[in-house]
Backbone as CSV, one residue per row, in Angstrom:
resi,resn,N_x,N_y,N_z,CA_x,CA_y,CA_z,C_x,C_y,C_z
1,UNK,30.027,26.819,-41.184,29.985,27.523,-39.919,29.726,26.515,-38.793
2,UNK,30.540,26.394,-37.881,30.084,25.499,-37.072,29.559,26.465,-35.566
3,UNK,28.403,25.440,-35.225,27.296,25.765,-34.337,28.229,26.053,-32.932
4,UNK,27.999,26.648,-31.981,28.343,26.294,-30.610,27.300,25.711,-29.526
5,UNK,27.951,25.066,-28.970,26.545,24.156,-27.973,26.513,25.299,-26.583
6,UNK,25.551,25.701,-26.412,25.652,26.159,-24.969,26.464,25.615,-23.842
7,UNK,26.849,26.036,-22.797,27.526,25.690,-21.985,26.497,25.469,-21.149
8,UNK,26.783,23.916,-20.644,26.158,22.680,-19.588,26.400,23.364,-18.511
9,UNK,27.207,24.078,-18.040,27.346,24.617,-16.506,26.680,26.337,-16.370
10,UNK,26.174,26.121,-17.623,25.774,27.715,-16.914,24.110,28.096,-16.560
11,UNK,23.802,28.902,-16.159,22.746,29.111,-15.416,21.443,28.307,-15.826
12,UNK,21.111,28.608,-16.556,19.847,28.474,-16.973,19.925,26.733,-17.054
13,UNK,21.097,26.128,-17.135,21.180,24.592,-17.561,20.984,24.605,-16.135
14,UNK,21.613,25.347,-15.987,21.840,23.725,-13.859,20.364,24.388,-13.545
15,UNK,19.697,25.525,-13.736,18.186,25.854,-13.235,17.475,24.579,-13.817
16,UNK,17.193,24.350,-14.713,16.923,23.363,-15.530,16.704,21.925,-14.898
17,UNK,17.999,21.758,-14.638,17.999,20.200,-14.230,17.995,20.112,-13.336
18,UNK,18.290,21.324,-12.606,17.663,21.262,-10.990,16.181,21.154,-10.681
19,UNK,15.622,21.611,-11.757,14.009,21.792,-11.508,13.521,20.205,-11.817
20,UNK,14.369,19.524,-13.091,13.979,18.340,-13.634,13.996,17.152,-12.391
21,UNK,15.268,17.353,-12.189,15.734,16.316,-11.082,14.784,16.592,-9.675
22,UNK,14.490,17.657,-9.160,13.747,17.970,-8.159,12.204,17.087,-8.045
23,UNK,11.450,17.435,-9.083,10.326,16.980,-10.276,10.188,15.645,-9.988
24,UNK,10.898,15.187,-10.626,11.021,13.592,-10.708,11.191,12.435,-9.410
25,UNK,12.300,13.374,-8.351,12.112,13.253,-6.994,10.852,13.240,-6.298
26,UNK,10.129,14.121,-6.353,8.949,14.468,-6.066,7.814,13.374,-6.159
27,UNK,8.073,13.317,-7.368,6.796,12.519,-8.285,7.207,11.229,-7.235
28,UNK,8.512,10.144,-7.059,8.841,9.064,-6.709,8.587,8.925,-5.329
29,UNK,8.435,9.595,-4.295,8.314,10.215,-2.945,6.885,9.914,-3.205
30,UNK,6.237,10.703,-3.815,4.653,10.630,-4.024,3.997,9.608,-4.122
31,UNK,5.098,8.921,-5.215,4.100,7.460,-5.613,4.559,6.731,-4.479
32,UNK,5.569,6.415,-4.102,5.795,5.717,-2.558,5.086,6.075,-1.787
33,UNK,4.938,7.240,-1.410,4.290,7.841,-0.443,2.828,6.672,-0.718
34,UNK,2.096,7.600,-1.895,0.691,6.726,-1.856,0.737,5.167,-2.110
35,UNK,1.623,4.454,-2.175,1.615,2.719,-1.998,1.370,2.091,-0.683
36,UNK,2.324,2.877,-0.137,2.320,3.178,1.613,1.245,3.466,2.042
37,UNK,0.742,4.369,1.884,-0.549,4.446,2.604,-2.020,3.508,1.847
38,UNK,-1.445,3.181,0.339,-2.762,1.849,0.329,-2.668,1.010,1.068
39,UNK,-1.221,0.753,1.002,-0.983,-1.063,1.688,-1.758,-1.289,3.285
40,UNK,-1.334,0.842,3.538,-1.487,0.610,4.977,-3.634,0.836,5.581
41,UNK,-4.072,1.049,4.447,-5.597,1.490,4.478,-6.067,-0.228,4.139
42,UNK,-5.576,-0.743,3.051,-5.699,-2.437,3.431,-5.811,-3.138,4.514
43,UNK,-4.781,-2.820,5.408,-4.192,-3.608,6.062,-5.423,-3.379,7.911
44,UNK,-5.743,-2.197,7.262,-6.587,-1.677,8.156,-7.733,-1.844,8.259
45,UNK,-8.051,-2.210,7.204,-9.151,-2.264,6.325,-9.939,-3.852,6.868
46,UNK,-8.372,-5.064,6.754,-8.985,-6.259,6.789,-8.901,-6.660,8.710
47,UNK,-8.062,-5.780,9.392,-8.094,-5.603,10.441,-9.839,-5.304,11.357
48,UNK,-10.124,-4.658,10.668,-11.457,-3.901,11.103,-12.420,-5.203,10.864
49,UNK,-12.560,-5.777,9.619,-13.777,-6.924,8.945,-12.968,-7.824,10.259
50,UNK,-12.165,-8.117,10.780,-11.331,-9.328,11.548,-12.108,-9.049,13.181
51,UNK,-12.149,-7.798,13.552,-12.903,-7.204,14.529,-14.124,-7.493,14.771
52,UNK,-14.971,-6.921,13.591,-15.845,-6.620,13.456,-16.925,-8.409,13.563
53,UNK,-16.062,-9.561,13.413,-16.414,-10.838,13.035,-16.610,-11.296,14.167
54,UNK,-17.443,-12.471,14.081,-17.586,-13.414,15.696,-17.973,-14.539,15.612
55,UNK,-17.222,-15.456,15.661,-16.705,-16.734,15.664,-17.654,-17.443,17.162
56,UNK,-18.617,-18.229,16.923,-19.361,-18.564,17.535,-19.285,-20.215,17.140
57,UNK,-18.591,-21.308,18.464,-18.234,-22.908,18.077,-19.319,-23.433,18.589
58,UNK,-20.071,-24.047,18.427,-20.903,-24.637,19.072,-20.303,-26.700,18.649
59,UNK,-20.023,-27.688,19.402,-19.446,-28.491,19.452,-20.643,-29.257,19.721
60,UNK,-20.802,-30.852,19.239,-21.783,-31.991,19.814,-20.750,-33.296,19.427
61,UNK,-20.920,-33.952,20.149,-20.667,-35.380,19.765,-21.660,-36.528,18.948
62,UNK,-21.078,-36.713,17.465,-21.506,-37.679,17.333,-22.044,-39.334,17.230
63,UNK,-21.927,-40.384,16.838,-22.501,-41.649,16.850,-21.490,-42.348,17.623
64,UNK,-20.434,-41.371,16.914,-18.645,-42.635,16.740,-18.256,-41.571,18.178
65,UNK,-18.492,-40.649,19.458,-18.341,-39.971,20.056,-17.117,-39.678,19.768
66,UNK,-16.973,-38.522,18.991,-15.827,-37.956,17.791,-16.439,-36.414,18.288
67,UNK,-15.856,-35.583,18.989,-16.344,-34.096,19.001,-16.056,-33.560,17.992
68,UNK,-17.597,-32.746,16.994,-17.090,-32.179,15.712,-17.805,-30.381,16.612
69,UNK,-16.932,-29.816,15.428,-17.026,-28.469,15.892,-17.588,-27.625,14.711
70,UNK,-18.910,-26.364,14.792,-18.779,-26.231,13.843,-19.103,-24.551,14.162
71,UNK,-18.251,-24.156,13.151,-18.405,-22.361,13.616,-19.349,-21.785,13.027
72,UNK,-20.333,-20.710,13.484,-20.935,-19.761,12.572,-20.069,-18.548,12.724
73,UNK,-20.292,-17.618,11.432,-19.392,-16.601,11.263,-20.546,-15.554,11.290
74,UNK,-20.325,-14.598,12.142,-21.346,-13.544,12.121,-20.814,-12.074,12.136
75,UNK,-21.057,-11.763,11.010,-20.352,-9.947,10.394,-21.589,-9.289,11.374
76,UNK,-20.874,-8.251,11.960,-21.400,-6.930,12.762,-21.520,-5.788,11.808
């Protein structure tokens, strides 16, 4: 007896792979979506510590009158 395969074009198939394909779309959107917004919470992130910093030179001349410079770094 040979089997018959359902037919690929009929309802319940294209519901199917419409739902699959939809799904999977979804999911890829999503994970982009959230890469995007790490990269962009990073980026914000090291922006803010860059702000937040203060670069204070205080300069003297030494023996050989050679101006050396030397920074303190001070987090707020």
């Amino acid at each position: 007896m040979i089997k018959s395969f359902p037919d690929p074009w009929s309802q319940e198939w294209f519901i199917f792979f419409l739902f699959v394909g939809l799904s999977t779309t979804l999911f890829h959107v999503f994970c982009l979506f959230k890469d995007v917004v790490k990269h962009h919470l990073i980026i914000e992130e090291k922006y803010l510590q860059l702000k937040s910093t203060v670069y204070i030179c205080d300069s003297y001349k030494n023996k050989y009158h050679h101006y050396i410079a030397k920074f303190k770094v001070i987090q707020l």
